[in-house]
N, C-alpha and C positions, 0 to 999 in steps of 0.2 A: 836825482832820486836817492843820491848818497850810498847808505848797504841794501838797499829795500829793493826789490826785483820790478818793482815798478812806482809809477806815481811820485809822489813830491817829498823832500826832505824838508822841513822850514830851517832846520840848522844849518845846513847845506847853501842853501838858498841867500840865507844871511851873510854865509861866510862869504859868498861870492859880489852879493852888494858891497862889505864889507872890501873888499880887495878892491869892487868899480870905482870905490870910492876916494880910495889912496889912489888910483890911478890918478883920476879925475881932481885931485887937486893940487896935481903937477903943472895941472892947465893945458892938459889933454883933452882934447875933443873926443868924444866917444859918439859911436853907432854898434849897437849893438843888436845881432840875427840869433833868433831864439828857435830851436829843433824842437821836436815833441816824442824825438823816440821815446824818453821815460815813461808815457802814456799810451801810446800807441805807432805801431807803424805798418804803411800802406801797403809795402814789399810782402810781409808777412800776412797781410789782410788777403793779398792775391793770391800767396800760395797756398791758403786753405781752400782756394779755386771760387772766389767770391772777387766782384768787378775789380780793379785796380783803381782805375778812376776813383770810385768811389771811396777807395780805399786812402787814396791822397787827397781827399779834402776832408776827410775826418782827422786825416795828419794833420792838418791844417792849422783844425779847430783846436786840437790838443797845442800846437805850439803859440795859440790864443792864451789859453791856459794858463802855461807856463811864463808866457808875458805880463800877465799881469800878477801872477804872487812874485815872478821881479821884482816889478815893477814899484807893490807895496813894499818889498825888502828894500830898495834905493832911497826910494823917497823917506824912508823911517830915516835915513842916515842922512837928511837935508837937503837931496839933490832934488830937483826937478824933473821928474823925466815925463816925456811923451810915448804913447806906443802910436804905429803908424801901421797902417795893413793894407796891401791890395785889394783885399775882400772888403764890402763894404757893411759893419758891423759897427753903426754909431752911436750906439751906446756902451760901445769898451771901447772903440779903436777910433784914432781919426785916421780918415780914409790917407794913400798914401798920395801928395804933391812932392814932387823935387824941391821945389823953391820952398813952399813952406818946411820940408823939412830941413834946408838951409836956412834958412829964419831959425829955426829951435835953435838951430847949433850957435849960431850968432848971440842967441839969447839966451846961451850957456847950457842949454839944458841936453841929457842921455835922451836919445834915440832908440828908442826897442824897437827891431822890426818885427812882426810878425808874420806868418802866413805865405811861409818863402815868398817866391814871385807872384802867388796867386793864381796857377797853373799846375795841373796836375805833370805829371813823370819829369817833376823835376827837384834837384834834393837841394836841403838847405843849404848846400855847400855852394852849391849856383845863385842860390836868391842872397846869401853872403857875398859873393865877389860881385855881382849885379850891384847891390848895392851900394858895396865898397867905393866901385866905380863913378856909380851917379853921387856918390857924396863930397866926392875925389879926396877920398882916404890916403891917405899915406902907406899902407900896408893891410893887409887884412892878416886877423889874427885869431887862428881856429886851434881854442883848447877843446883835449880830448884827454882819452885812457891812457897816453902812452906820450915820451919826451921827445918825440918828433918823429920822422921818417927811416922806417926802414928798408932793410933790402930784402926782408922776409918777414911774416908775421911774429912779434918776439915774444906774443903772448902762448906763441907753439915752438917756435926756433930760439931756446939759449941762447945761441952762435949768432944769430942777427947781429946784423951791422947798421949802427945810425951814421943818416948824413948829415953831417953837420950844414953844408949846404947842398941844392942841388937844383938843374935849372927845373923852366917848367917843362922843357922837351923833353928831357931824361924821365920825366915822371909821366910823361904820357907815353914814350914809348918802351919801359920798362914794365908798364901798366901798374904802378904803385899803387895801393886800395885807399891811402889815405885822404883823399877828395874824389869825386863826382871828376872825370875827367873832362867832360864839360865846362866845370868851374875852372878849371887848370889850365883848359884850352882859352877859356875866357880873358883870365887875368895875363896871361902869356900875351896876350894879342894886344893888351893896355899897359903894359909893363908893369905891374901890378905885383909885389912880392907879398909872397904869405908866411909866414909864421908859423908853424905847429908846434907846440907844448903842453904841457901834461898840466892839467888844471885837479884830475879829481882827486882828492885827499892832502890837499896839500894847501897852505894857507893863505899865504900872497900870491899867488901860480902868478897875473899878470901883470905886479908889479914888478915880483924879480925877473920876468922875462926884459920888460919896460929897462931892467935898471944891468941887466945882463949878467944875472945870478944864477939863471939855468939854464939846464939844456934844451935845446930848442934846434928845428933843421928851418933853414929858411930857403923856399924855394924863390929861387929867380929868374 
């Protein structure tokens, strides 16, 4: 959404294809899990005291949304990509197969997932190591507001302290906000390391993380 308090930047949008794209022809395999807070979120849908359920499959739809003006920003820059979705929605999405979406990757092409897992009270952060998993990623790599984990919110605490690393125990029992504990506990269990760095405003965020130009807290 870039400066804009909601909804979609196309500049933004661009620069981030623009960055998948230098990734991606390092000869990097990408999968990439797409949120829809810019549009809407389900959390805040329940606490104006309206269903929750329902309120995360409207998240859903939004993070639909946002997969496909991706999706047009990738492809402008010659990739190929797929969007894949648990929900079944076929005329934007092919529905999601494991195997066929190892097929795409074999056949070079970006992975968008949508639609987290397809399950309500569950956040993108778990339908990202979920799928990390079934794709058997190397790492799952979650940009965000801020250059990785801290030991206090630093968008209120100055004094915050980043960890340069840190396992996934420590973050589940520290209760760190930065993931879905869930998710944490997930990729913990598969050995699965994640990555956080600061993606928004900033140009190449995932190549120089890729190429070890930024700060970044990598949990393990």
């Amino acid at each position: 959404m870039g400066s804009k308090e909601y909804g979609q930047d196309a500049a933004v949008i661009g620069s981030i294809a623009e960055d998948i794209k230098n990734a991606y022809s390092k000869g990097i395999e990408i999968c990439i899990s797409v949120g829809g807070g810019n549009i809407f979120r389900g959390v805040r849908f329940a606490e104006s005291g309206l269903d929750r359920i329902t309120g995360d499959y409207i998240g859903m739809l939004a993070t639909v949304m946002n997969s496909l003006a991706l999706q047009s920003a990738i492809e402008k820059t010659g990739i190929e990509t797929r969007i894949m979705s648990p929900i079944h929605i076929p005329n934007m999405c092919e529905q999601f197969i494991r195997r066929r979406a190892l097929r795409h990757l074999t056949k070079g092409r970006v992975i968008i997932f949508a639609a987290g897992t397809g399950n309500p009270l569950f956040t993108t952060d778990t339908g990202s190591v979920l799928r990390g998993i079934e794709m058997n990623c190397d790492a799952v790599l979650k940009g965000t507001s801020v250059d990785g984990v801290y030991d206090s919110d630093p968008k209120i605490n100055p004094n915050a302290s980043r960890f340069e690393s840190i396992s996934h125990d420590e973050v589940i029992l520290k209760n760190l906000r930065v993931m879905d504990l869930s998710a944490v506990s997930m990729a913990k269990s598969h050995n699965v390391p994640i990555y956080v760095f600061k993606i928004r405003g900033l140009e190449n965020p995932l190549c120089d993380l890729l190429e070890g130009k930024t700060n970044h807290t990598v949990i393990k």
